[in-house]
N, C-alpha and C positions, 0 to 999 in steps of 0.2 A: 257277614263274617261269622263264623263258627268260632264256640267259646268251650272248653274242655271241665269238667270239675276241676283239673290239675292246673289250669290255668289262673295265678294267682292277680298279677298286675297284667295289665294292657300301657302300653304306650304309644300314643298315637300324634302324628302331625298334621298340620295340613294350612293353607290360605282361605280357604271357605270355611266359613262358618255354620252353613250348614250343612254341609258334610261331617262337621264332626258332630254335628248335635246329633243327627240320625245315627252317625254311628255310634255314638254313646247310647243312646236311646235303644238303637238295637243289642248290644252286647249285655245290656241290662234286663232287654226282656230275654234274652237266651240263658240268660241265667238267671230268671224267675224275680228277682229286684222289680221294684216298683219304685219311680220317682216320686211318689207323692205320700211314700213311706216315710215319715219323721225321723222314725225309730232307728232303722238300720240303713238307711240311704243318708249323705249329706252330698252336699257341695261346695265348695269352696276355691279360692284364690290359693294358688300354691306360695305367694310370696306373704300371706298375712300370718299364716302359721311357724311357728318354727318346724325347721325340717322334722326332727324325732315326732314331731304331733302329726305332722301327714300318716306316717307307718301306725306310730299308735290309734289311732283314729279308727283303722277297722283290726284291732286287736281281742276286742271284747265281743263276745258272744251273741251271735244274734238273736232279737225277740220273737221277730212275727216272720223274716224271711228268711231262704235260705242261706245267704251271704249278708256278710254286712261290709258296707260297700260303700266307698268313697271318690268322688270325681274331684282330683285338685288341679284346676284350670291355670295354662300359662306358666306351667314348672321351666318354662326357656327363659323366664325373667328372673330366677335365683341366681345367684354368685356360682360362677363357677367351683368356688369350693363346696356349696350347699348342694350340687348336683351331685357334685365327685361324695358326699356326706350321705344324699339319699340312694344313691346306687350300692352304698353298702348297707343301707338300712333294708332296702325293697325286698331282700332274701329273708326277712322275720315276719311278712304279713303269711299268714297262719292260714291252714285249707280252704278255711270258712270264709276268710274275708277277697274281698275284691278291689284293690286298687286302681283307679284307672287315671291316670297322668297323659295333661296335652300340654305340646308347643303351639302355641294358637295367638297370633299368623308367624310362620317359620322366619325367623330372620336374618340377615348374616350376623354371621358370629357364633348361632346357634351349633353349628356342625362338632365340634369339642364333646357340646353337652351333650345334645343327641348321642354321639358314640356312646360315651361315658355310660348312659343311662341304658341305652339298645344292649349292649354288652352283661348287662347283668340283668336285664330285665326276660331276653330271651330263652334262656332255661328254664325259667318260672311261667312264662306267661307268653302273651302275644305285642312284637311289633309292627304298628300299620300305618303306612303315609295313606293316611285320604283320598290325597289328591290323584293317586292310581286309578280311580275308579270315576274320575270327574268326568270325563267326555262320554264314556258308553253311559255311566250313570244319571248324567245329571237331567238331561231332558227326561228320562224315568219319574225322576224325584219329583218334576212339576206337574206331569200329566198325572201321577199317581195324589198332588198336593189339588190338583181341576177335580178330580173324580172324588177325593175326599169331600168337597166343597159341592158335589150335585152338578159340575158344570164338565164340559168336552172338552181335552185341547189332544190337537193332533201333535207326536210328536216333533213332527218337523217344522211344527209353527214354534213349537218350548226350545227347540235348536235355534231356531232364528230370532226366539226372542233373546235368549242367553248372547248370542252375538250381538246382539242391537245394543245392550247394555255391554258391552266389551268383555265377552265374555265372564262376568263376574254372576257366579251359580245364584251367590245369597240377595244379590239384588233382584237377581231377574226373580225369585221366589214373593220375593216385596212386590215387584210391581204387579206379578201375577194377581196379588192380593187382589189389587185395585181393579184386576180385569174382570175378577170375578164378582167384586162385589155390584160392579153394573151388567153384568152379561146375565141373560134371561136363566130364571133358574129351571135348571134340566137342559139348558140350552148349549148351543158351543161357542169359545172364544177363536173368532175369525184374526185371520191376519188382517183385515182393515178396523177391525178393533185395536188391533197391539198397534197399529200403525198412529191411529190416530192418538192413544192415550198413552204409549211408551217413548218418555226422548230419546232421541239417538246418541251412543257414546261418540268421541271423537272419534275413534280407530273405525265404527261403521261411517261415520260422515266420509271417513278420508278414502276409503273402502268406495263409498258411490263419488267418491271428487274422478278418485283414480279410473274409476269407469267410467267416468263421462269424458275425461279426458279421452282415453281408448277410444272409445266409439267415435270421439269429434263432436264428442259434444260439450260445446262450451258451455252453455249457456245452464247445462244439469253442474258441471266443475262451478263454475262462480256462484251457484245457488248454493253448493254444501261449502263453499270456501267461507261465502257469507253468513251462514248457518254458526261453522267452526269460530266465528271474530266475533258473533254480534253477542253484546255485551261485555267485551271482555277486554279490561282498559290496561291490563299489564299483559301486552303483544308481548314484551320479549319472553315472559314463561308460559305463554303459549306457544309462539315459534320455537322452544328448545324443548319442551314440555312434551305434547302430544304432535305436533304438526308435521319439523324435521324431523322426527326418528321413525314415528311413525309410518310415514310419508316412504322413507329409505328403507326398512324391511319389507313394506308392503312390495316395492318396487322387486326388491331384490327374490321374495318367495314368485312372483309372476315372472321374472329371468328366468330361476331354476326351472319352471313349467316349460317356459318356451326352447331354452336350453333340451329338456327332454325330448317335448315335441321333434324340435328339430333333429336329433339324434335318434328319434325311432325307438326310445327307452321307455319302460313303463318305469313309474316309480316305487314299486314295488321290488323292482328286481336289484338283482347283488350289481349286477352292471350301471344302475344309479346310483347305489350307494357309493360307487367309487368316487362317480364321475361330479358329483353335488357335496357339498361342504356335509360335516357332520354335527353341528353344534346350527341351530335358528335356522334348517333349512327344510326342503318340504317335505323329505323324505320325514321329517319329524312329526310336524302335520299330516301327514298321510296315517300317517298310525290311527290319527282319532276319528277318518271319515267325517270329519264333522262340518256346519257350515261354513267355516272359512275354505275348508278345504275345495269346497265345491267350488266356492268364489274363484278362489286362485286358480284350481285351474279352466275355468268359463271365462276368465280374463287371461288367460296362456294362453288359450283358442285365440284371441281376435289382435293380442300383440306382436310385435317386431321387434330384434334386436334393435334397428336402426330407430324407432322409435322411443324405446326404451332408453338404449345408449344417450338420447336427446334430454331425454326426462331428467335422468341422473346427472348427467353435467349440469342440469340450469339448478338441480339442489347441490352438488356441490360447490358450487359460487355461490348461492346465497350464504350457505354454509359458512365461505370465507369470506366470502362479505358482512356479514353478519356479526363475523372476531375480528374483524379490522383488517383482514389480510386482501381486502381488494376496496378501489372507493367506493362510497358509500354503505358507510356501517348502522346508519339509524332501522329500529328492528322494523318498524310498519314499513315504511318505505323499502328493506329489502324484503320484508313477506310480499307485501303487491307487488314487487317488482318480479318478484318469482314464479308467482300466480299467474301473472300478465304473461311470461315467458313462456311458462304451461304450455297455456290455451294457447299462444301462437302455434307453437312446434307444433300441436295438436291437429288446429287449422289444416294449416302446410301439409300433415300428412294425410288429413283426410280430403284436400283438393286434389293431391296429389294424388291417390287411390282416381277420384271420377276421372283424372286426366285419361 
């Protein structure tokens, strides 16, 4: 991100956490700051200070650097009137100084403040979501976090580790950690290294449940089902948690594939934009190239409507079996029951295929 002399405050959001550290971190060296300046750098909680002491804060002149320069963390958990209070204050921080203000993790409700703030911050300064830059950027941010470390990682293994942990940047950076501190130094981290010392999120477990289903194979589906339950003694927020919804988008992005397939559409083109939902559909995913995307459609390749259509019916009964709207509502008993239903349809289609 490019930072201007004229640029006074920065206001930035984002769900990753280390997205916004880098970018703070970068805006800071672009404008000559040093975090480990005492003097003219702080940091702080935007809620412990009263509002006027954030802006007064880099008022005064600086010592040793060119700006002086303040990070007030989490400014999305003030009162809305303290937002609506520092959005008229943020026009008094002075050439020299640098404010820089996060919403850190974005949440609903936030959308008010955001404006309030974007609105008068943009004449002065810079506004930036993060998370813009999460898919091209984040397997970067790891391979660049291997190679500060003296170790290898190919990007497409930092792509598949970020999906293995469900997509979440700042964890898979943590478990990197770990990969690096046993992987030979100078050496590289394999994917049978991530495999063996990164657990699987759900959304990957249900990811290979759903592919073994696909393929007919049962026997990989009951492994990640058993995988998704073991340990885990309150099934019913499991089953509404990660299992059904999850279970039901995944389904529903591998339609939209097959959907394409079958119409001869790339999904790139204005002719799938029509013809596919615009809000959780793949045309959205396609945007980021990223692993899932590949997944989805490598599992579009080898599905059937009528297969599918099987799929989704036995989750919507469990569904309402589940709220009481059909018999047997106990949640373990309608999760196996569903499971079980699966792997039949499964069966069935793939005896059917050798008939």
């Amino acid at each position: 991100m490019e930072i201007r002399e004229t640029d006074r405050v920065v206001l930035l959001k984002g769900t990753e956490p280390l997205l916004i550290s880098t970018t703070i971190a970068d805006i800071l060296d672009k404008a000559g700051v040093s975090q480990e300046d005492s003097f003219d750098h702080s940091v702080v909680e935007a809620a412990d200070l009263p509002v006027a002491a954030i802006v007064d804060a880099v008022q005064t002149t600086p010592f040793l650097s060119p700006r002086r320069s303040l990070v007030a963390r989490r400014v999305n958990r003030l009162k809305k009137e303290e937002c609506e209070r520092l959005a008229e204050l943020v026009g008094g921080v002075p050439d020299f100084g640098l404010l820089i203000l996060t919403f850190e993790p974005v949440e609903e409700g936030d959308g008010e403040r955001w404006t309030v703030l974007s609105k008068a911050i943009k004449p002065i300064g810079i506004v930036h979501d993060t998370n813009s830059g999460r898919e091209s950027g984040g397997p970067k941010l790891l391979v660049d976090q291997a190679t500060k470390a003296g170790v290898t990682l190919d990007s497409r293994i930092a792509e598949e580790l970020i999906a293995r942990v469900g997509g979440h940047l700042s964890e898979a950076s943590l478990e990197l950690e770990k990969l690096i501190a046993v992987a030979d130094p100078g050496g590289q981290i394999t994917r049978e290294l991530m495999t063996e010392l990164v657990p699987e999120s759900a959304e990957w477990k249900i990811w290979n449940l759903l592919n073994g289903l696909l393929d007919g194979n049962v026997e990989e589906a009951l492994k990640q089902y058993r995988s998704l339950v073991r340990g885990t003694s309150e099934i019913e927020k499991a089953f509404y948690r990660d299992i059904l919804p999850l279970m039901r988008g995944q389904l529903r992005l591998i339609w939209q594939a097959v959907a394409l397939r079958e119409a001869g559409l790339r999904v790139e083109s204005e002719e799938a934009k029509r013809f596919i939902p615009s809000k959780s559909s793949l045309t959205e995913v396609a945007k980021r190239r990223n692993y899932r995307y590949t997944r989805i459609m490598e599992m579009g390749r080898k599905a059937t409507f009528d297969h599918l259509t099987r799929l989704m019916r036995i989750l919507a009964e469990a569904d309402l079996r589940s709220k009481g709207g059909l018999a047997g509502s106990d949640e373990r008993e309608t999760l196996e029951r569903m499971i079980a239903e699966l792997c039949e349809a499964s069966r069935k289609r793939t005896a059917g295929a050798r008939r």
